[in-house]
C-alpha atoms as a printed R data frame, in Angstrom:
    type eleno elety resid chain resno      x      y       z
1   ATOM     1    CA   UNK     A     1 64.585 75.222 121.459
2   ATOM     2    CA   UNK     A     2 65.422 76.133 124.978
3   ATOM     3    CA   UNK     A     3 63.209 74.868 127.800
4   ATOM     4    CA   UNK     A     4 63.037 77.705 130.533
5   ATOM     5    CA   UNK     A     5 62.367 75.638 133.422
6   ATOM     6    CA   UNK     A     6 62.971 76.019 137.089
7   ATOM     7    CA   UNK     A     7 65.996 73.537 138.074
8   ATOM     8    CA   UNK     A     8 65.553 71.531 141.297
9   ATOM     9    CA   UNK     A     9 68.181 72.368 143.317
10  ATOM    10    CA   UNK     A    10 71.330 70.018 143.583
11  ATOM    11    CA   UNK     A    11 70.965 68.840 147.484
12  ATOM    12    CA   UNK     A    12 67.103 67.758 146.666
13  ATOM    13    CA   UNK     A    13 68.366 65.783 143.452
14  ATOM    14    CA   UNK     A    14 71.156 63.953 145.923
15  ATOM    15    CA   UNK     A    15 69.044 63.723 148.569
16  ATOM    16    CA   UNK     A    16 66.344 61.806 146.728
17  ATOM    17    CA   UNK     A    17 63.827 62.988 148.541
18  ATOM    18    CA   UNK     A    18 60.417 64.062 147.198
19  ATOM    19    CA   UNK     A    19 58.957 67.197 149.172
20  ATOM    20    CA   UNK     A    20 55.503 67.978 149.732
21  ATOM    21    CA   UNK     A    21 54.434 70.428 147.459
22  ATOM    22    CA   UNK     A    22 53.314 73.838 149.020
23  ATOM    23    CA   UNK     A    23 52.853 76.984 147.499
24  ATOM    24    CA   UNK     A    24 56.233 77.918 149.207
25  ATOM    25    CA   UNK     A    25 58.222 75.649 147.165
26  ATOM    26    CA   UNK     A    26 56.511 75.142 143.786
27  ATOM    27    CA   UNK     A    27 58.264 76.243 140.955
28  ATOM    28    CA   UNK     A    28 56.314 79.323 139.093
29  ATOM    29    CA   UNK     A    29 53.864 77.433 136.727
30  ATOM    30    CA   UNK     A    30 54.494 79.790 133.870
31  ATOM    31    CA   UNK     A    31 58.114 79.185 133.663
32  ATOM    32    CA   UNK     A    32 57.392 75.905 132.707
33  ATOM    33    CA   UNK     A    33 55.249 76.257 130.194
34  ATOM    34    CA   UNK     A    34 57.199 78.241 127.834
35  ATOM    35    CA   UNK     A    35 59.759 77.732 125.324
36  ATOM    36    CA   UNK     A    36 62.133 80.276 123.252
37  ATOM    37    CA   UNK     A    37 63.824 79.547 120.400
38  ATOM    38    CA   UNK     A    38 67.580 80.338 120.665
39  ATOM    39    CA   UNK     A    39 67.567 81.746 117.520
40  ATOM    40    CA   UNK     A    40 65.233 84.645 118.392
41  ATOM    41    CA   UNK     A    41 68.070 85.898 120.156
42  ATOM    42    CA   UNK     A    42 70.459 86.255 117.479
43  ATOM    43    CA   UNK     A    43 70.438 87.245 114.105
44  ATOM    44    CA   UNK     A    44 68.268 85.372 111.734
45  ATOM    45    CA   UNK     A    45 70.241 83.952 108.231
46  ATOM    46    CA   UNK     A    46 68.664 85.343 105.253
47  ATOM    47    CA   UNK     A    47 66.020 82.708 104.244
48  ATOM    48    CA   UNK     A    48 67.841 81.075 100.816
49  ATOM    49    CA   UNK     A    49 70.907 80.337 103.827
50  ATOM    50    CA   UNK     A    50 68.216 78.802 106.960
51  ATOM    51    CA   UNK     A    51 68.344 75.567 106.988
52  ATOM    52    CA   UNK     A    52 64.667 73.772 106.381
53  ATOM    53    CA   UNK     A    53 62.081 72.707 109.204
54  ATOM    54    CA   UNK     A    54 63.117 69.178 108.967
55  ATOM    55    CA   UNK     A    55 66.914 69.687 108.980
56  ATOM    56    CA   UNK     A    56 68.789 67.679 111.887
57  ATOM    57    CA   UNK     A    57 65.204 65.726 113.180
58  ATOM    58    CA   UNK     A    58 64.705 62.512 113.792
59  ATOM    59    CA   UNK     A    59 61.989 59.934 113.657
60  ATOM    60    CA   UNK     A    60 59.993 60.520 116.701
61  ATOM    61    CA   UNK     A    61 57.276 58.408 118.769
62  ATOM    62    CA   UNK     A    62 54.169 60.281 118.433
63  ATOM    63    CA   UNK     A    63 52.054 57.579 120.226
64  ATOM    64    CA   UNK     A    64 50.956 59.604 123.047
65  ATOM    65    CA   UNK     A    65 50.008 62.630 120.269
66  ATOM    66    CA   UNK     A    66 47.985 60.413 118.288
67  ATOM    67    CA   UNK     A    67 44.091 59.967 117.813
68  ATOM    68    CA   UNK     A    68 40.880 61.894 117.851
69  ATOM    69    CA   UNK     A    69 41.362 64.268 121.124
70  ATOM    70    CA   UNK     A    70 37.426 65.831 122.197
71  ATOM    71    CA   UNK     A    71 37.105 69.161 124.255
72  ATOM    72    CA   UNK     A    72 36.539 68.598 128.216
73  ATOM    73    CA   UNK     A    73 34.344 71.880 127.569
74  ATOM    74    CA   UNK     A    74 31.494 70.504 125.834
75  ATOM    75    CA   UNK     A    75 29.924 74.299 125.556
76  ATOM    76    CA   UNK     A    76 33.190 75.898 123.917
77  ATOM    77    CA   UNK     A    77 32.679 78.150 121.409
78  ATOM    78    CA   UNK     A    78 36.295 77.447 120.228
79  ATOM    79    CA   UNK     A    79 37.946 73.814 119.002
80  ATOM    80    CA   UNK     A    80 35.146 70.920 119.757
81  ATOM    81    CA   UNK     A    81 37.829 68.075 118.755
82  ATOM    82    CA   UNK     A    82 40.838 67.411 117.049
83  ATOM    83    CA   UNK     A    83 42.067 64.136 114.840
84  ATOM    84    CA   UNK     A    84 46.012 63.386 114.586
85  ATOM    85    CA   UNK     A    85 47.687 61.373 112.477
86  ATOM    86    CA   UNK     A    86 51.275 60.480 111.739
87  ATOM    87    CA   UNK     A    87 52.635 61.597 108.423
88  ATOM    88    CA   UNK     A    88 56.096 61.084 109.086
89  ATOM    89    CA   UNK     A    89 58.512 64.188 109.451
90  ATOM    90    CA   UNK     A    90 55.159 65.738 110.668
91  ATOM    91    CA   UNK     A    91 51.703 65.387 111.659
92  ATOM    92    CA   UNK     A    92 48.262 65.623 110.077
93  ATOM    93    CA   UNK     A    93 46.371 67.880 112.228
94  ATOM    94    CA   UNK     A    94 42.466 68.031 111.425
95  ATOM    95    CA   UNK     A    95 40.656 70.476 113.770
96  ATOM    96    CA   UNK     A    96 36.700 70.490 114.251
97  ATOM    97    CA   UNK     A    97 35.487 73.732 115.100
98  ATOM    98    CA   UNK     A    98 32.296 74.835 116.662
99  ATOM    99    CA   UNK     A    99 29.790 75.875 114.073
100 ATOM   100    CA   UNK     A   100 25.838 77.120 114.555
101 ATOM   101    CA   UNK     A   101 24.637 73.868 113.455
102 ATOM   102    CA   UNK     A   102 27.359 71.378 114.737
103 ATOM   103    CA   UNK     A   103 31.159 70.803 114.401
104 ATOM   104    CA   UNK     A   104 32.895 72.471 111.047
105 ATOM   105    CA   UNK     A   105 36.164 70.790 109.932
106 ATOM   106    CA   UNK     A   106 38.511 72.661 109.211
107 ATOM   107    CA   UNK     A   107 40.419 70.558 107.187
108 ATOM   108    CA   UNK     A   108 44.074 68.870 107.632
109 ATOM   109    CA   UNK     A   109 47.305 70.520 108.092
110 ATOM   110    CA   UNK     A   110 50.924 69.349 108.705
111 ATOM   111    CA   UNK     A   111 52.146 70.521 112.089
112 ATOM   112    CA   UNK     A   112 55.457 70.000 113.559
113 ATOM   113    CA   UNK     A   113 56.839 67.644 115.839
114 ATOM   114    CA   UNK     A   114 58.413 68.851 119.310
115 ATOM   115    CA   UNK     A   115 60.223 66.798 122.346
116 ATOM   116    CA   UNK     A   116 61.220 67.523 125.112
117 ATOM   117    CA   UNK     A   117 64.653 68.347 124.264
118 ATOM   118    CA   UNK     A   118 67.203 67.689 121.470
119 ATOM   119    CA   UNK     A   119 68.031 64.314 122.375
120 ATOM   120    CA   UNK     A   120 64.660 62.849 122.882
121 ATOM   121    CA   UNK     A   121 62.652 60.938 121.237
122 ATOM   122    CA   UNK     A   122 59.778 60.480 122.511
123 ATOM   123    CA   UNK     A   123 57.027 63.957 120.910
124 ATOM   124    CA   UNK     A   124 55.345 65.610 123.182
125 ATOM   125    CA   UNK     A   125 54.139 69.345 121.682
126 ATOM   126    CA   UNK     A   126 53.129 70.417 118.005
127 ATOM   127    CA   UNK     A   127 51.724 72.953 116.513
128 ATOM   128    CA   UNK     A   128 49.929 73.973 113.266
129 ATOM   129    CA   UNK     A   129 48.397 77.248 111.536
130 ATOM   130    CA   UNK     A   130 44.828 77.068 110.040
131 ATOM   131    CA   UNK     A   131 43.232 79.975 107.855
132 ATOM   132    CA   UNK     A   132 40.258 80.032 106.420
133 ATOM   133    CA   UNK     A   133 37.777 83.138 104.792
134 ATOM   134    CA   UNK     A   134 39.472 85.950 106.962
135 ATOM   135    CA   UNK     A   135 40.530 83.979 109.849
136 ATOM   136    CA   UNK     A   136 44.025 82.663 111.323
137 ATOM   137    CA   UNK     A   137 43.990 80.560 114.186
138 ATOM   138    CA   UNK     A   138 47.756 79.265 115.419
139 ATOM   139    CA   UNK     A   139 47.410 76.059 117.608
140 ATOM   140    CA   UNK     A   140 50.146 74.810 119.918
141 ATOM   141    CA   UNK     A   141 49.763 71.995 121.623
142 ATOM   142    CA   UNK     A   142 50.938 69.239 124.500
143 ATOM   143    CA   UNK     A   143 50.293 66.237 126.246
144 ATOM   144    CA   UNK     A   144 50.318 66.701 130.329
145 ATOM   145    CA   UNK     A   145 49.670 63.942 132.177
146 ATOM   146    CA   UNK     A   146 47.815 61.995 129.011
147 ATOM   147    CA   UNK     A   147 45.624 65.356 128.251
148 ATOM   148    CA   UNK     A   148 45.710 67.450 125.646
149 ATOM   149    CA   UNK     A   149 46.509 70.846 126.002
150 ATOM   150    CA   UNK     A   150 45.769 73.239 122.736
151 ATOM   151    CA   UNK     A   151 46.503 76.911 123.103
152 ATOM   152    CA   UNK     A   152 45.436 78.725 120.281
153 ATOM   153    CA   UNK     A   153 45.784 82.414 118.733
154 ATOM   154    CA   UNK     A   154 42.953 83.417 116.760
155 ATOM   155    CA   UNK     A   155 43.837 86.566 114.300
156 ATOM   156    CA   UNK     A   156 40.688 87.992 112.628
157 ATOM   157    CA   UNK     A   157 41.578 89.123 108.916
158 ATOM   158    CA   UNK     A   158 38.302 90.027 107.470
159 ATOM   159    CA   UNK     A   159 38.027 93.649 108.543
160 ATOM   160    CA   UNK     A   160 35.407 92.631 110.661
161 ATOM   161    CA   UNK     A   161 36.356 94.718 113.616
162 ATOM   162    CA   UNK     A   162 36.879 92.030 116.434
163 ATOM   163    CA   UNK     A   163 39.355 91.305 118.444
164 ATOM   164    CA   UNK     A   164 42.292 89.163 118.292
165 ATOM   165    CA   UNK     A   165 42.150 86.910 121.134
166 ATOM   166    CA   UNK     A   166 43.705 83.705 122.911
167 ATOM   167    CA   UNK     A   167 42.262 80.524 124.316
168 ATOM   168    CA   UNK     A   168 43.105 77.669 126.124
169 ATOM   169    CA   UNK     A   169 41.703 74.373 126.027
170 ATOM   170    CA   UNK     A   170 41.335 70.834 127.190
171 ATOM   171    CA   UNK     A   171 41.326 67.731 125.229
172 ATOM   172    CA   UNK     A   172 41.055 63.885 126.410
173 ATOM   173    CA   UNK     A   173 41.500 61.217 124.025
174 ATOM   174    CA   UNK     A   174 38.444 59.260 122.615
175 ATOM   175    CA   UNK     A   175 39.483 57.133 120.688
């Protein structure tokens, strides 16, 4: 995973200096945001060959991941809450959608742990892939300043007719 950030330049790391931030000298806020895998970019092993998800991790802190997140929105019409748990090489993502007549779980998944970079330790991102009668809805996820921050991709199966479409969310932790 390659972080695409905007580098602070060398004389402001020296000088040790913090600027004030103006809309001059911010870095884009996009380019932090995403990630591309390296491997994208070149040819992709056959599948018997790639190695698995878990190959070359390590046991990560998921502290700051962990517990039942709720929406900021309380009128979404998307995710209401989300519970995470530690299972190890992964988490156990359980999402709570809205529904007519209250929340609908959606059930548990295992979802990926992402840090920072390579040699951290400390998890800061997942992700994980619900489906469910004619409906796929990809989450990815990461802390910011001790919120939540779920985008998801919601793929309509069914036939149905609607769009495809993309959200982003809020989440503080309750408990």
């Amino acid at each position: 995973m390659v972080n695409h950030r905007v580098l602070p330049k060398v004389e402001d790391r020296q000088c040790g200096e913090k600027k004030k931030a103006s809309a001059y000298n911010r870095s884009n806020y996009f380019s932090r945001e995403f990630f591309y895998s390296v491997a994208s970019l070149q040819a992709v092993a056959p599948a018997s060959d790639a190695p698995s998800q878990d190959a070359g991790s390590r046991r990560m802190d998921t502290s700051s991941l962990l517990g039942f997140w709720r929406n900021t929105n309380s009128a979404s019409l998307g995710i209401a809450a989300v519970e995470i748990s530690d299972h190890g090489e992964h988490l156990g993502v359980r999402a709570h959608g809205v529904g007519e007549s209250g929340t609908v779980d959606w059930g548990e998944v295992a979802g990926p742990i992402y840090a920072k970079d390579c040699s951290s330790v400390d998890a800061m991102a997942f992700s994980a892939t619900f489906s469910s009668q004619g409906i796929r809805c990809h989450l990815q996820a990461n802390v910011k300043q001790g919120v939540l921050v779920i985008a998801y991709f919601t793929e309509f199966q069914d036939g149905s007719g609607r769009s495809n479409y993309f959200s982003r969310e809020f989440y503080y932790k309750e408990r």
